[in-house]
C-alpha positions in Angstrom: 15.6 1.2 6.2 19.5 2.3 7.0 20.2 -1.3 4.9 19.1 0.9 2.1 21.5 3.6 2.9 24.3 1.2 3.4 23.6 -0.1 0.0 23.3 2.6 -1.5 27.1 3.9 -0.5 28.2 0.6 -1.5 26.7 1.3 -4.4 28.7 4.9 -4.6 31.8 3.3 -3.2 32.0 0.8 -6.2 30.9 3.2 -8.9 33.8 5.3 -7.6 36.1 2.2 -7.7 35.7 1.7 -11.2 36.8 5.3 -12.0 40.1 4.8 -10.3 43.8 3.5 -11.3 43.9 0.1 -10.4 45.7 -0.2 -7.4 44.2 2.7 -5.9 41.2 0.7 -6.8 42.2 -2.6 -5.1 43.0 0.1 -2.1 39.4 1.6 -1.8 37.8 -2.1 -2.4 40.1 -3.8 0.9 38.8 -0.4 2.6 35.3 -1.2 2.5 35.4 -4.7 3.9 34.3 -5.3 7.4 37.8 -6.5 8.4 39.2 -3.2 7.9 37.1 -1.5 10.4 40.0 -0.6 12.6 42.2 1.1 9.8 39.1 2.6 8.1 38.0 5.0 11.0 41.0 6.4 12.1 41.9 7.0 8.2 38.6 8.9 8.2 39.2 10.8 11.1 42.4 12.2 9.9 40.9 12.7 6.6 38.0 14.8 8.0 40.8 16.6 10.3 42.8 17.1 7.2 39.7 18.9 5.2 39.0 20.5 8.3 42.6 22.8 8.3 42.4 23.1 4.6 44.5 25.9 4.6 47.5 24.1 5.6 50.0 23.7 2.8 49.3 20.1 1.6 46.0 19.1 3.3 43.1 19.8 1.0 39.2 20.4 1.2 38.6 17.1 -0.7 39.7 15.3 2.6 36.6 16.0 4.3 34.0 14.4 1.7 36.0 11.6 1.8 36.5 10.7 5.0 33.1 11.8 5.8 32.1 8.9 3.1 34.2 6.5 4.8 32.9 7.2 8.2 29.5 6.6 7.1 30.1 3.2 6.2 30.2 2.9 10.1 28.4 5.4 11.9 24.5 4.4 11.0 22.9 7.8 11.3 25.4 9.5 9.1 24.4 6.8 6.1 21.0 8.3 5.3 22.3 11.5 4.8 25.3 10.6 3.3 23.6 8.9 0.3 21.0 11.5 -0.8 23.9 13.6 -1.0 25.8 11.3 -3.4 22.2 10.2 -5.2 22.1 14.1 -5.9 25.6 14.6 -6.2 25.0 11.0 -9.1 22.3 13.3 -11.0 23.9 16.6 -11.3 26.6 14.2 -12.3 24.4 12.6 -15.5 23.0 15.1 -16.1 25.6 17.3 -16.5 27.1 14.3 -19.3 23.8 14.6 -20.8 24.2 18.5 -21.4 27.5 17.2 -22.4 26.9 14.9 -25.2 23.9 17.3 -26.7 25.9 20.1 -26.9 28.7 17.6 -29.2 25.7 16.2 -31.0 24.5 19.9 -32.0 27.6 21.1 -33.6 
């Protein structure tokens, strides 16, 4: 079952890909290999740290879902939880475009 999980960040991970700048992009795809287990951690590590003292000039909130999301691609029982919040996170997401293009279509 946590194959699911794992597929389902993939999943995330290359939706997310495809919103990016391209060699942010390219970035973000060499992350998620296997290979760069030993770059990936410690980046999320410091990236949770960073959200963690937000309040620092500089370090931001948006440092923690990120590295959270990259920690998960390692740590099995943080994938199950990891990917019904981005499912959810995908449907407020639609359906917020939805709301979106019915609103443009009504005027």
């Amino acid at each position: 079952m946590s194959d699911f999980y794992k597929l389902e960040i993939d999943r995330h991970f290359a939706w997310f890909e495809t919103k990016l700048p391209t060699k942010p992009a390219r970035f973000v795809a060499w992350l998620r290999k296997p290979s760069s287990r030993l770059v990936r951690i410690p980046l999320a590590i410091l990236l949770i740290l960073g959200g963690i003292f937000s309040f620092l000039p500089v370090l931001g909130l948006w440092m923690l879902p990120l590295g959270l999301l990259l920690f998960a691609q390692d740590v099995p029982f943080l994938q199950k939880p990891t990917a019904q919040l981005l499912g959810w996170i995908e449907r407020k997401w639609l359906e917020r475009e939805r709301s979106k293009r019915a609103a443009k279509r009504s005027q």
